[in-house]
C-alpha positions as a printed NumPy array, in Angstrom:
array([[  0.   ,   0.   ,   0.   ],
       [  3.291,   2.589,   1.061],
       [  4.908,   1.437,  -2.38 ],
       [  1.384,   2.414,  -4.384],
       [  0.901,   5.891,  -2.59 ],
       [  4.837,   6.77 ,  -3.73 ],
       [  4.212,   6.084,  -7.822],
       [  1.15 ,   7.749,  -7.673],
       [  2.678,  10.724,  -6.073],
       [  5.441,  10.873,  -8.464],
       [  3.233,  10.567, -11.419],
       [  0.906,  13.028, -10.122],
       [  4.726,  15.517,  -9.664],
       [  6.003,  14.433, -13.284],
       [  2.222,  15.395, -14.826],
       [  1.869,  18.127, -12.806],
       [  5.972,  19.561, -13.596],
       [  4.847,  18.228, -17.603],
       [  1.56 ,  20.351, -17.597],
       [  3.146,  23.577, -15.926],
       [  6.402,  23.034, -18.811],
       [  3.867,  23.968, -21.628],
       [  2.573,  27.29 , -20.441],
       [  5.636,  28.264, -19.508],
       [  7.228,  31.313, -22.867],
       [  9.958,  32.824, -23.891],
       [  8.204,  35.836, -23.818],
       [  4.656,  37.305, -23.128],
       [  2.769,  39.927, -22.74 ],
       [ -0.244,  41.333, -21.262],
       [ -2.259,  45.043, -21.193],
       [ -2.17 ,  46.76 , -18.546],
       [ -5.366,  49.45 , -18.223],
       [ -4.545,  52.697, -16.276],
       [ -7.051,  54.782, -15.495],
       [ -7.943,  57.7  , -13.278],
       [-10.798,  59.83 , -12.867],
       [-10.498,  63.857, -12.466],
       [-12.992,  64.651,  -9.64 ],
       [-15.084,  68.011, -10.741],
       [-13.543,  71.438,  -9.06 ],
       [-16.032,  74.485,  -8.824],
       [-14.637,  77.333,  -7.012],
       [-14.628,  80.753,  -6.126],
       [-12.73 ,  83.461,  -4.685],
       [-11.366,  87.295,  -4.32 ],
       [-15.681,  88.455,  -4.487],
       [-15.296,  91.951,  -3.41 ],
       [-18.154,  93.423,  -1.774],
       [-20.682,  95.859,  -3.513],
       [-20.884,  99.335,  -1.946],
       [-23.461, 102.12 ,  -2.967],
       [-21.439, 104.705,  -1.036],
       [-24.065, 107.201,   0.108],
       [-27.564, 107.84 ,  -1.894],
       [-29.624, 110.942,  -2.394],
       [-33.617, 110.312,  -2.638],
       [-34.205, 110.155,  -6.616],
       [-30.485, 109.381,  -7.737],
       [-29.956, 105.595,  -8.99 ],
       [-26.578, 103.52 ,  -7.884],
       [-24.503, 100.942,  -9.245],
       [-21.962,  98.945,  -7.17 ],
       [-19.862,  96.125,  -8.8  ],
       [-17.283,  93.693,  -7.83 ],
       [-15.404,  91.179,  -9.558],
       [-14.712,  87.294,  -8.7  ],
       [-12.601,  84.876,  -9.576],
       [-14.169,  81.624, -10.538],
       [-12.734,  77.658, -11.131],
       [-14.585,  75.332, -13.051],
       [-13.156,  71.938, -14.852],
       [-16.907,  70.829, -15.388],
       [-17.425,  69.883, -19.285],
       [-14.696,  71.745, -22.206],
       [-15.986,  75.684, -21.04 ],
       [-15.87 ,  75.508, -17.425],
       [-19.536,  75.265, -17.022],
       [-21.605,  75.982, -14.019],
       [-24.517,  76.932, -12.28 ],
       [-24.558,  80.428,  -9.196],
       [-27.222,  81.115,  -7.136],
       [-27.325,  84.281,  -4.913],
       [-29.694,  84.503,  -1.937],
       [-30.55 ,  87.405,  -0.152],
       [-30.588,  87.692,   3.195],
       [-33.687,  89.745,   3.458],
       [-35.152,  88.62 ,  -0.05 ],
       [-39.024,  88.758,  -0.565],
       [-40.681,  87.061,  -3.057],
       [-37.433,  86.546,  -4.641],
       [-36.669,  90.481,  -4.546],
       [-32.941,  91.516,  -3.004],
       [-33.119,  93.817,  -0.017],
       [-31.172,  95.906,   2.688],
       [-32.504,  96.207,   5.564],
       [-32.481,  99.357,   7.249],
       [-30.103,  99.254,  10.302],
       [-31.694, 101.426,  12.708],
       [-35.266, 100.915,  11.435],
       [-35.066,  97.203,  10.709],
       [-38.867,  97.762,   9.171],
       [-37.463,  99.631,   6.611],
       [-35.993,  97.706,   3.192],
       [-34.169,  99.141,   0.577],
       [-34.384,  96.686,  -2.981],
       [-32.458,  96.709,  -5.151],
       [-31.277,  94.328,  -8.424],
       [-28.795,  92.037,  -9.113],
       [-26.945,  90.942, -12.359],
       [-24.076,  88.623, -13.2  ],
       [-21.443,  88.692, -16.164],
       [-19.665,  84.968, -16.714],
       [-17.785,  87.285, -19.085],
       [-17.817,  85.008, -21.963],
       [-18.972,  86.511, -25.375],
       [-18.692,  89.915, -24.76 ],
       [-19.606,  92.03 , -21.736],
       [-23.665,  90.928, -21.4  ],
       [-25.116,  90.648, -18.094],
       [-27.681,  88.559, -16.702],
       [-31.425,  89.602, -16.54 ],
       [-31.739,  90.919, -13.254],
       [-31.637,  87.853, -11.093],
       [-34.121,  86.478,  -8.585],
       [-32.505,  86.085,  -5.419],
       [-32.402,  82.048,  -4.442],
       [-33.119,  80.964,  -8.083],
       [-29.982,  79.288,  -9.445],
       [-28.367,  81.048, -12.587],
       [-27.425,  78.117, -15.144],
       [-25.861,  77.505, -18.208],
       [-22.715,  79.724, -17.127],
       [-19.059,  78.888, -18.497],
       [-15.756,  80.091, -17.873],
       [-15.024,  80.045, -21.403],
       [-12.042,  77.278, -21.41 ],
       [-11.218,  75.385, -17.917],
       [ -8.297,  77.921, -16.706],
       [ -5.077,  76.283, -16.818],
       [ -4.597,  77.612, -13.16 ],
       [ -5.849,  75.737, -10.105],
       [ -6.842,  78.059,  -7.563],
       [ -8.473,  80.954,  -9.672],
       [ -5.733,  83.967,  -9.886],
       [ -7.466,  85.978, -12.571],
       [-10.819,  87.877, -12.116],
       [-13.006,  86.585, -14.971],
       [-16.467,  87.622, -13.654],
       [-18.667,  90.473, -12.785],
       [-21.748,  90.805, -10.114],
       [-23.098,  94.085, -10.468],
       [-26.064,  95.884,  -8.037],
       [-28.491,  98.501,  -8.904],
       [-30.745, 100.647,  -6.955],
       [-33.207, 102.472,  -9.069],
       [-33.96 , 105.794,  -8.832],
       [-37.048, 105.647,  -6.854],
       [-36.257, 102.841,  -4.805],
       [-34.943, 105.395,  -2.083],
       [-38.303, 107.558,  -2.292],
       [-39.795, 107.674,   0.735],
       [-37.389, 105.437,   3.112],
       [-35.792, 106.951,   5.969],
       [-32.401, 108.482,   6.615],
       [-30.139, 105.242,   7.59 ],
       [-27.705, 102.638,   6.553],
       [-29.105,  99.599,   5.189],
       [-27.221,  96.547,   4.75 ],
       [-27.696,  92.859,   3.337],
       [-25.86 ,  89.673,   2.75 ],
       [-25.418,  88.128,  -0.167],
       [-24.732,  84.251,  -0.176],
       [-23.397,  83.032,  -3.753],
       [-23.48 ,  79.135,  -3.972],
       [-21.196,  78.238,  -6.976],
       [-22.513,  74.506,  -8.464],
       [-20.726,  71.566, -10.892],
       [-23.845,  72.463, -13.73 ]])
């Protein structure tokens, strides 16, 4: 029984040493995939704030500021902004008066991607998302270092009439969205 265990381990060695022999090459080869994936950016920086300065009852203002934006999303940089007033109604941007927190000062709000010319928005309603926006090409700069956007403010000329003497103040918050 010892001597019949031995043979058939050696036969089952020799096949097994026979079997490996033929898929054993000179050379061979084989692909190798490599891939990655780039994760989408959006970004944006250096907004400066908008300032009317003082206002006389009657007189219209305009306050602008640039921004810097980052977008890899798609070949033009797309995305989507949404601004959102702090003391919006009915979608209307307002200040609110400071002293006499009652009293609200609207005003409108416009946004130039910059692409194509110097075109702003329509006036924008605030916490409504702003879409189909591009860069223009995905900026070969990661963070943003060049200004290449505009958000502009306007306060008609009878938006003052009949508000009291104060400051009035908002806050704007601009969400900046993969589109």
């Amino acid at each position: 029984m010892k001597h019949n265990f031995t043979k058939f381990f050696i036969s089952m060695v020799t096949f097994g040493v026979l079997g490996l022999s033929a898929n054993i090459a000179a050379a061979a080869d084989e692909d190798i995939a490599v891939t990655s994936t780039i994760e989408s950016v959006v970004e944006v920086s250096t907004i400066v704030d908008l300032v009317f300065g003082s206002l006389s009852t009657g007189a219209a203002a305009d306050a602008t500021g640039l921004a810097c934006l980052y977008s890899n999303d798609g070949e033009t940089g797309a995305y989507q902004i949404t601004f959102s007033s702090a003391n919006a109604n009915a979608g209307v941007f307002r200040m609110k008066g400071v002293t006499a927190e009652t009293a609200f000062l609207p005003y409108t709000l416009f946004w130039d991607d910059q692409v194509g010319g110097a075109a702003y928005s329509a006036s924008l309603v605030s916490g409504v998302a702003l879409a189909a926006q591009a860069i223009g090409a995905i900026p070969s700069a990661y963070p943003c270092v060049v200004n290449n956007a505009i958000v502009k403010a306007n306060i008609s000329d009878s938006a003052a009439d009949g508000l009291q003497a104060q400051a009035y103040t908002d806050t704007i918050t601009m969400v900046v969205a993969a589109s």
